[in-house]
N, C-alpha and C positions, 0 to 999 in steps of 0.2 A: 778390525771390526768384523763379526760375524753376521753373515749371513744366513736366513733361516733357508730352507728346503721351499723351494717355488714346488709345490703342486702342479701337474701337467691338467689346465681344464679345455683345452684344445676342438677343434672340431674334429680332427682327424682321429678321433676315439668317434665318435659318431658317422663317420662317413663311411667305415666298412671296408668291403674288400675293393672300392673303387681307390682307396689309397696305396693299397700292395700290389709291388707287380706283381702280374701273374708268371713271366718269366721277362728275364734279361736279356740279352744275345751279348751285352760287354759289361764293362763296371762301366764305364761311362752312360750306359743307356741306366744304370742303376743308379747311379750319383745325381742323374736327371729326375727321375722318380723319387729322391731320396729329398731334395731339394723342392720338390711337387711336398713333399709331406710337410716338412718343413715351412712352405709360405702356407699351407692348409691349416698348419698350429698355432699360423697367427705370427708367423716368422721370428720365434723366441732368437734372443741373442747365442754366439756360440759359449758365450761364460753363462747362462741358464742354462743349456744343454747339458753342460760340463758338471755344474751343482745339481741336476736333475739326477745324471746318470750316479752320480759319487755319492748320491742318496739311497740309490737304488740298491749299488751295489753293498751299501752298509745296510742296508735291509738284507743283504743275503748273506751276510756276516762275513764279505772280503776284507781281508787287514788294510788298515788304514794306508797302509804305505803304498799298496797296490790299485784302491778304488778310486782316484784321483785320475785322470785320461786328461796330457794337455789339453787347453784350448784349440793349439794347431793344428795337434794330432788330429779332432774330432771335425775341426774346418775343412782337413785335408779329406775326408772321406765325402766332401760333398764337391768335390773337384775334381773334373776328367781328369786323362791320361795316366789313372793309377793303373798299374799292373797286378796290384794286389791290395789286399784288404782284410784287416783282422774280421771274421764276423764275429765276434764275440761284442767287439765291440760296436760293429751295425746294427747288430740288437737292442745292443745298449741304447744307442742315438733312437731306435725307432720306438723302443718304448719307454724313452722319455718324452719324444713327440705323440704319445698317446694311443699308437696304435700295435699290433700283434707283430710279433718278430717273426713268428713261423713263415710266413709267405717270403716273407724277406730273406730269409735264409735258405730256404729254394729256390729263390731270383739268384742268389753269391752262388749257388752252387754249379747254376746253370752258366751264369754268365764267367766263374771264373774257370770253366770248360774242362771240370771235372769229365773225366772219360768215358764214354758211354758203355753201357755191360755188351761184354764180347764175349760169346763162349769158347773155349779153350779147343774143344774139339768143333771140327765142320763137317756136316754130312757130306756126303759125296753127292754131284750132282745128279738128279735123276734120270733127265733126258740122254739119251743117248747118241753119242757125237758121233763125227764119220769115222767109220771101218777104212785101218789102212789097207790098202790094194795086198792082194795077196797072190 
């Protein structure tokens, strides 16, 4: 039996940027927020999540074989203790729940503690230290 494409009419499309974090510090403090959007959409099932996302992704013309994301898979990203996380497909989940992926995708970036810009060279310090005895 086929199922049609559940449309996302959610409030979490209407609630704005109080639903994306604005940064992470872990994926667990993201999977908490991610879980916030989720009860805010009305707490869709993870199998409408799943038909959400596999709509989407056939709107953007991925081959069949690929647009499908277990049920699991998609349950698992809303549960601590990951260490890592496809964001491709945290997008997915967030804009089947209705709201903008951008934010969210700067939340994974932060919290999966991508490296902070270092510059290669370092100036030399300016102050001037003690004179050895001469």
């Amino acid at each position: 039996m086929r199922t049609a494409a559940i449309p996302c009419t959610c409030r979490a499309a209407e609630a704005g940027p109080s639903t994306a974090p604005t940064r992470s510090h872990s994926l667990d403090e993201l999977a908490e927020f991610l879980t916030l959007l989720r009860e805010e959409a009305g707490s869709p099932s993870f199998s409408t999540i799943v038909r959400r996302i596999s709509s989407a992704r056939a709107a953007r013309g991925v081959p069949a074989e690929e647009r499908t994301p277990g049920r699991i898979t998609v349950y698992d990203c809303f549960r601590s203790g990951r260490r890592r996380l496809d964001v491709e497909l945290l997008a997915d989940i967030v804009q089947a729940l209705g709201a903008d992926p951008g934010p969210w995708r700067d939340a994974y970036r932060t919290a999966a503690g991508s490296p902070p810009f270092r510059p290669a060279f370092r100036q030399p310090d300016p102050t001037p230290g003690p004179h050895p005895a001469g």
